[in-house]
N, C-alpha and C positions, 0 to 999 in steps of 0.2 A: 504494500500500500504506500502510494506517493501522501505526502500534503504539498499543496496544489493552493498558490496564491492567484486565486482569477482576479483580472483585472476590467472591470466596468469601461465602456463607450463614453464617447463622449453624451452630456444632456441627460445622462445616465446614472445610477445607483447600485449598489450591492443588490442583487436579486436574489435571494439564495433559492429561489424556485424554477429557475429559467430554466428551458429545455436541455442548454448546455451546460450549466452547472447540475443539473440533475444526470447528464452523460457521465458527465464526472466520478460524479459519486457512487451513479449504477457499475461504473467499473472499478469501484471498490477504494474508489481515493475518498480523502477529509480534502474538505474544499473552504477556504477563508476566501471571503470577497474583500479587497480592499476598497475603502470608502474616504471618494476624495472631497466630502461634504460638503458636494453640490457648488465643488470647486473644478473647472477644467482647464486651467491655465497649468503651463509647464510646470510652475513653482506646487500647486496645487499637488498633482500627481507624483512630483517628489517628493515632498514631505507624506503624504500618506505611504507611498512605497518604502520610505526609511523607515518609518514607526512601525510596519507590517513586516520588513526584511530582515527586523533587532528581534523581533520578538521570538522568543523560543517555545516550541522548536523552530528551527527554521524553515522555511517553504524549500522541498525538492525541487519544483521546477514552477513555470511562470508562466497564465495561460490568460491572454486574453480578447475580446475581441473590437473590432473595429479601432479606434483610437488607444483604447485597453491593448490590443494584437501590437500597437506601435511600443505603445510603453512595454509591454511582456518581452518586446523583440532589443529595446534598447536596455533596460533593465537586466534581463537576461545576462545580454555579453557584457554587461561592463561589469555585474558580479559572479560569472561564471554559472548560472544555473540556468540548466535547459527549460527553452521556453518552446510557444506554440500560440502563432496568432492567426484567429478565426475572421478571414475578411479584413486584417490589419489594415490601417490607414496608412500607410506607408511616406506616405508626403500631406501630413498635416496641413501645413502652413496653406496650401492650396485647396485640400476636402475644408478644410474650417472657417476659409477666406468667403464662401460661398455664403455662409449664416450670420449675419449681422443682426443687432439689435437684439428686444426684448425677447429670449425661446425660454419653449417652455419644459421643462423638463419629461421624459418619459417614463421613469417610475412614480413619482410622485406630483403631488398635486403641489405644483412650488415652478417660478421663473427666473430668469438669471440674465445680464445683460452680456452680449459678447461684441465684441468690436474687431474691426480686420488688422488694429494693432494688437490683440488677443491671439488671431490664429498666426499672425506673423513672428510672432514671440517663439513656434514650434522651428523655427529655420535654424536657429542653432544646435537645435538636437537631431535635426534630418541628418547631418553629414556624416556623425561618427561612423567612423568603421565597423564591420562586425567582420566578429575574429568567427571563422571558421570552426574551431576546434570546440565551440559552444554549441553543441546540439542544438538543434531551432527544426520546428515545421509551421509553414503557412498552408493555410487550407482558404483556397478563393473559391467561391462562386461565378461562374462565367453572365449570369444573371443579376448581379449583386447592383442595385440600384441607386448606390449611394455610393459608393468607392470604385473607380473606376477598377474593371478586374484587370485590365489589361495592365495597367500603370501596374498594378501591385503585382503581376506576375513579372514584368520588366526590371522592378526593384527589389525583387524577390531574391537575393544573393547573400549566401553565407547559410543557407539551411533546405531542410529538406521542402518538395510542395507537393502539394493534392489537390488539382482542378478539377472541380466537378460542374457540371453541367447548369445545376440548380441551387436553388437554394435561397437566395438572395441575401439579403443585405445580414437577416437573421440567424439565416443556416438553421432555422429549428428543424429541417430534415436530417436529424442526427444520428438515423440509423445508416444513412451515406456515408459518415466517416467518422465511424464509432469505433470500426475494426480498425483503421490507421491510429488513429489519437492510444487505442488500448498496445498495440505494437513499440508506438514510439515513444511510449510512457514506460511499458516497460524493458525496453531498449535502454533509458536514458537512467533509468531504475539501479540497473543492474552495474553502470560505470561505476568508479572507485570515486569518492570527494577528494 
């Protein structure tokens, strides 16, 4: 059994009932959501990532999806634990640049202002490098409605990918790649720390 820090979407909250955190668990992992309280700015996502990365025990690997997938995939390599981003956002600055103004959140009944000096603020974290040797899978949808799939299979470098046909933006078709994610978890399981 992994623990498994998933990391929430942008607009978005800890779900602990969502399709994909319920995959999770039905393959037998403990799942923490981290909660960046209805914060989505860079600074936001690192501080809740550092108060959820200290706390012990520590998360095995780092799974998240859409802007979560970005964070799980940068997080990941720069503290060495294998991650896996569902539809990751892959180029922020540009998916985030799109939403201006008053939105409204989608787990909860709550709004939050974002400005195009907000998603521009991700361009210093697009560049890092990703070291290779950190086990990583992205899983796109070729339907994905909101993250260009193309872009993110094009940026998709330094880990493994699973293109599937459908799915979109949510991927709650998770019996599609339920058998990948349980392979590559415990693949990444069984390495040495």
């Amino acid at each position: 059994m992994a623990l498994i820090l998933y990391l929430h979407g942008f607009a978005s909250g800890p779900k602990p009932k969502s399709p994909k955190v319920d995959l999770l668990r039905a393959l037998g992992h403990e799942v923490r959501c981290l909660a960046t309280q209805g914060g989505y700015r860079p600074e936001d996502y690192l501080r809740a990532a550092e108060t959820a990365l200290n706390r012990s025990p520590m998360p095995d690997l780092l799974v998240g999806s859409s802007l979560g997938g970005f964070w799980a995939r940068y997080l990941g390599v720069r503290h060495g634990h294998p991650w896996i981003g569902l539809n990751p956002a892959l180029r922020p600055s540009a998916t985030l640049a799109r939403y201006q103004g008053r939105l409204q959140r989608f787990d909860v009944e709550a709004s939050f202002d974002w400005t195009l000096e907000d998603a521009l603020a991700y361009r210093a974290y697009e560049e890092e490098p990703v070291d290779p040797s950190v086990p990583g899978l992205i899983v796109v949808a070729q339907d994905d409605e909101v993250v260009d799939a193309q872009e993110t299979q094009a940026l998709a470098v330094g880990g493994e990918r699973l293109v599937l046909p459908r799915g979109g933006h949510e991927l709650a078709n998770t019996e599609d790649y339920a058998e990948t994610l349980a392979d590559f978890i415990a693949r990444v399981s069984e390495r040495p720390n």
